[in-house]
C-alpha positions as CSV (number, residue, x, y, z in Angstrom):
1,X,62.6,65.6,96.0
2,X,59.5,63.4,97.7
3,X,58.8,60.3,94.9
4,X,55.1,60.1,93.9
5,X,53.6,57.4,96.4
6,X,51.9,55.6,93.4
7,X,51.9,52.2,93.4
8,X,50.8,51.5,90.1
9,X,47.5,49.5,91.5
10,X,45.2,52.0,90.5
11,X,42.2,52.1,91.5
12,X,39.9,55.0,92.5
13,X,36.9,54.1,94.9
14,X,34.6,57.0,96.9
15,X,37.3,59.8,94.9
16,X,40.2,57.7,96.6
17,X,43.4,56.1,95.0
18,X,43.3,52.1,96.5
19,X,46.7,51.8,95.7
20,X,48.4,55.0,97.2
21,X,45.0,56.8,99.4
22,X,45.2,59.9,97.5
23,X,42.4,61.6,96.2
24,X,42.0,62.4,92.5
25,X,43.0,65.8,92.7
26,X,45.7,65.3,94.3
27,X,46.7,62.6,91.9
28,X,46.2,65.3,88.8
29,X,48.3,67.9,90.6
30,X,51.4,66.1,92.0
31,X,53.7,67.2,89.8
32,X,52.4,71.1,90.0
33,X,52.7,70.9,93.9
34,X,55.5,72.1,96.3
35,X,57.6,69.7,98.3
36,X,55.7,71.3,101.6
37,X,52.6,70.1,99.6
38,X,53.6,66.8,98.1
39,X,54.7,66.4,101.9
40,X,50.9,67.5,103.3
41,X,50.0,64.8,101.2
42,X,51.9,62.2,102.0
43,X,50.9,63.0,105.6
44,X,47.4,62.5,105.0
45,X,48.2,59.2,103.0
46,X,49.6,57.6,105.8
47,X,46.7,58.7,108.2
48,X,43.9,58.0,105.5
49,X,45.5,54.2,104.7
50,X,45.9,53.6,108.5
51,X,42.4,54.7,108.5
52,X,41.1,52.1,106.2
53,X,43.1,49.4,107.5
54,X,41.4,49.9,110.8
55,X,38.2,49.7,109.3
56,X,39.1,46.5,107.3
57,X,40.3,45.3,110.3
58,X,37.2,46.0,112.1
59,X,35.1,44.6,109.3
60,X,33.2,48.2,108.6
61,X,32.2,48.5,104.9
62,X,31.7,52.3,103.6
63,X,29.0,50.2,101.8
64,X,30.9,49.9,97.8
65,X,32.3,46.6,98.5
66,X,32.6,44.8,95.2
């Protein structure tokens, strides 16, 4: 069974979790999705956080910077 990859520091920014990168969608439909699916997702988690950290690292805004 994959665990949720919430990390209870919610936050949603550009349709996007902060806390655990997934989208809202896919937030509203984890517990209606298949292991194969909860597993696509975790997938793209990984690659959307490693995403942002490169940009934060990089000092790019996408432009809603608080």
């Amino acid at each position: 069974m994959i665990k949720s990859p919430c990390t209870g520091h919610c936050k949603v920014r550009d349709g996007c979790c902060t806390g655990c990168y997934r989208t809202v969608q896919e937030i509203s439909n984890w517990r209606y999705m298949s292991e194969k699916e909860k597993r696509e997702v975790c997938f793209k988690v990984c690659h959307r956080q490693s995403s942002m950290q490169d940009m934060r690292d990089k000092g790019i805004s996408n432009g809603s910077e608080e």
